[in-house]
C-alpha positions in Angstrom: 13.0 -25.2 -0.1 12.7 -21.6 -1.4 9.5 -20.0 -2.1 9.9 -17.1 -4.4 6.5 -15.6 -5.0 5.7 -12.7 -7.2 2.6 -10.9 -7.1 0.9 -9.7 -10.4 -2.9 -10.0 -11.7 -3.7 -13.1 -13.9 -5.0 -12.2 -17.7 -3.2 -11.4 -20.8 -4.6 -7.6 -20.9 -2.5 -7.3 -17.4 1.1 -8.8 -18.4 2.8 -5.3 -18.9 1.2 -3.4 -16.5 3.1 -1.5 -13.7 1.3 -3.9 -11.3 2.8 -7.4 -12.8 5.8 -6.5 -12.5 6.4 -9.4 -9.9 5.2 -11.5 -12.4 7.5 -10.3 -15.2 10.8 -10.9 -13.1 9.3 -14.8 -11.7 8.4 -15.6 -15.5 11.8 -13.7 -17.2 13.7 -16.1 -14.2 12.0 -19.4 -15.1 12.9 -19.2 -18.6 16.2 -18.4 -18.3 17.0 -20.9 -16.1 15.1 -23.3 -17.6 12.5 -24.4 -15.1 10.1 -26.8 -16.0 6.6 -25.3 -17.4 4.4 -23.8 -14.5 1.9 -26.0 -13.4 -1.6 -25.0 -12.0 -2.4 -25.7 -8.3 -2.5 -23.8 -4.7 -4.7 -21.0 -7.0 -1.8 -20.1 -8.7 0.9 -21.2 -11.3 4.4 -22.9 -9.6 7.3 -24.3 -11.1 10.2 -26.3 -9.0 13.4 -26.9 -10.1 17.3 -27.3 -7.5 19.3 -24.6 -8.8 22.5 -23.0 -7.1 22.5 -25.9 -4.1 18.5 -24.8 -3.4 15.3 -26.2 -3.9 13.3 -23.1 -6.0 9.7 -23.1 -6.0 8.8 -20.0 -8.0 4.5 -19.1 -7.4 2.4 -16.6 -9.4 -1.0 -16.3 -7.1 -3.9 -16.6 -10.3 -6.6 -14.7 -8.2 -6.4 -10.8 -9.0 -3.8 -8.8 -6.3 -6.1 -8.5 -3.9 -6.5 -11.3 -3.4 -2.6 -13.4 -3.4 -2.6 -14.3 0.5 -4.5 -17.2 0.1 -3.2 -18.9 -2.5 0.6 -18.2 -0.8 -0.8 -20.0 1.9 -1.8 -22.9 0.9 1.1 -23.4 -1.3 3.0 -22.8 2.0 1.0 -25.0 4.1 1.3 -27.8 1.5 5.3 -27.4 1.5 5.5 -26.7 5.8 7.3 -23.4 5.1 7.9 -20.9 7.6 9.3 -17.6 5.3 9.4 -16.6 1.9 10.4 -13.8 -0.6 7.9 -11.8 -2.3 8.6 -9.8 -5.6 6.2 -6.5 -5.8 5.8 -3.4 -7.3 5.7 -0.2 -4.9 3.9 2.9 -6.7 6.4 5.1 -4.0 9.7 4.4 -5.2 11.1 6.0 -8.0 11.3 3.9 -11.1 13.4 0.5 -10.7 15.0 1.1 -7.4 15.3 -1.4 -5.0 14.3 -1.8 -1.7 14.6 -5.0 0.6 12.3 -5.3 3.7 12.6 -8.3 6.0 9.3 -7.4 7.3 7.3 -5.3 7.9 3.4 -3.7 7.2 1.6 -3.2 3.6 2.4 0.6 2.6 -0.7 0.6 1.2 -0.2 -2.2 -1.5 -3.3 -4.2 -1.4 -1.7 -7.0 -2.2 1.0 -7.0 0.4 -2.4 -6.6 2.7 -3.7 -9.5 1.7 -0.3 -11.6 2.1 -0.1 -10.5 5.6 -3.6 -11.0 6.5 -3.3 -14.5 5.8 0.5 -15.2 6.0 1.8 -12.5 9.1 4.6 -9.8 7.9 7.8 -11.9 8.6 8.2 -12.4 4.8 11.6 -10.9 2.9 9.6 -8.3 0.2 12.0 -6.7 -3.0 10.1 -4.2 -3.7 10.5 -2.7 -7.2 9.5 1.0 -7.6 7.1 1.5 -11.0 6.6 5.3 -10.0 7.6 8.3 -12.5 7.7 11.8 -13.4 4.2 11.1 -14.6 2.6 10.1 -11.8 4.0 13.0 -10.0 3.1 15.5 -12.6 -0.3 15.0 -12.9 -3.4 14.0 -10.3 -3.6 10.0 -11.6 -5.4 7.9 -9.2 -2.6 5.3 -8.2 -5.4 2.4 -8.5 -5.8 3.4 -12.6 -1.7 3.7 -12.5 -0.4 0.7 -11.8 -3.0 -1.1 -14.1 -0.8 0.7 -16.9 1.3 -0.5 -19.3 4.4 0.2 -19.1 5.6 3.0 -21.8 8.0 1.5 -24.5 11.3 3.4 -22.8 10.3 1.4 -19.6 10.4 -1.5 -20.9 13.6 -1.5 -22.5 14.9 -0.3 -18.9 12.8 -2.8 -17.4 15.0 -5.5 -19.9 18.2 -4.4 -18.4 16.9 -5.3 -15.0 15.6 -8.6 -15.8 18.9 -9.1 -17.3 20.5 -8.0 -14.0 18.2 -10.0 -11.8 19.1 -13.2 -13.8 22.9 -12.6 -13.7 22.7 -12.2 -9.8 20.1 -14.0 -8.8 22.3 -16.6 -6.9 22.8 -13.8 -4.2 18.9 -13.7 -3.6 19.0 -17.6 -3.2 21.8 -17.3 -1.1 20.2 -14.7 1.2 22.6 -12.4 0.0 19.9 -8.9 -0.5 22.7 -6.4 -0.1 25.3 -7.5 -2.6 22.2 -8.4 -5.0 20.8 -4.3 -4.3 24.4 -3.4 -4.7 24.8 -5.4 -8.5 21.2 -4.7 -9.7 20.9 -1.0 -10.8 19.7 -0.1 -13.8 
């Protein structure tokens, strides 16, 4: 089984913001591949479905960010597995590039801290950069950033790689990351 875990805070006023951007990609996945309705358990939202040879298990933690390692865990501990792939925003990376990490520490992102406190670091991490000219044109305290919304030419961008991710998102379930970097650039 494949848990594929993307971090995000729970609440309609945070769907759109810089930080749910984890949770944007999981939910744009499970629709178009038609996964069953997410189901509430483990403190979060899962939905399971075999697709491309592979048992998926897609999880949305439902306490705020910083506060996701606990609910990975015990949807972890429940299912007896060892690794899994987190989907985050990074506030240091320039807007929608890619970065794969097969480990690793937190960079600051609280809830990457979290995940490692209660899960250790060996965890695959695509980390999605949410930064811009904005942030680096004016004093904005990254904590009031990423709680954001998106601006409207985002999202549209933001589209294209959801459309990109869903096109080649066998190679993640295949443990393919650098032919998946490679094909997603927006």
């Amino acid at each position: 089984m494949l848990l594929i875990v993307g971090l995000g805070n729970p609440g309609s006023e945070y769907k759109f913001t810089r930080h749910n951007i984890g949770f944007q990609i999981i939910d744009s996945l499970q629709s178009h591949f038609n996964f069953p309705n997410f189901k509430s358990k483990f403190g979060g939202l899962y939905s399971r479905k075999n697709l491309f040879g592979k048992n998926i298990l897609f999880f949305k933690p439902q306490l705020f960010m910083n506060l996701s390692g606990q609910p990975i865990k015990k949807i972890r501990d429940y299912y007896k597995l060892e690794k899994f792939i987190l989907i985050q925003d990074d506030i240091d990376m320039s807007f929608l590039k890619i970065k794969i990490k097969a480990s690793g520490g937190h960079g600051g992102h609280n809830g990457v801290r979290d995940t490692i406190k209660y899960n250790g670091e060996n965890f695959i991490r695509i980390k999605l950069g949410v930064s811009n000219k904005f942030l680096e044109n004016k004093k904005v305290k990254p904590d009031h950033f990423v709680l954001d919304n998106f601006s409207s030419q985002e999202i549209k961008r933001i589209e294209e790689l959801k459309n990109l991710t869903k096109d080649n998102f066998e190679y993640v379930v295949k443990g393919d990351f650098s032919l998946f970097k490679s094909k997603v650039i927006v």
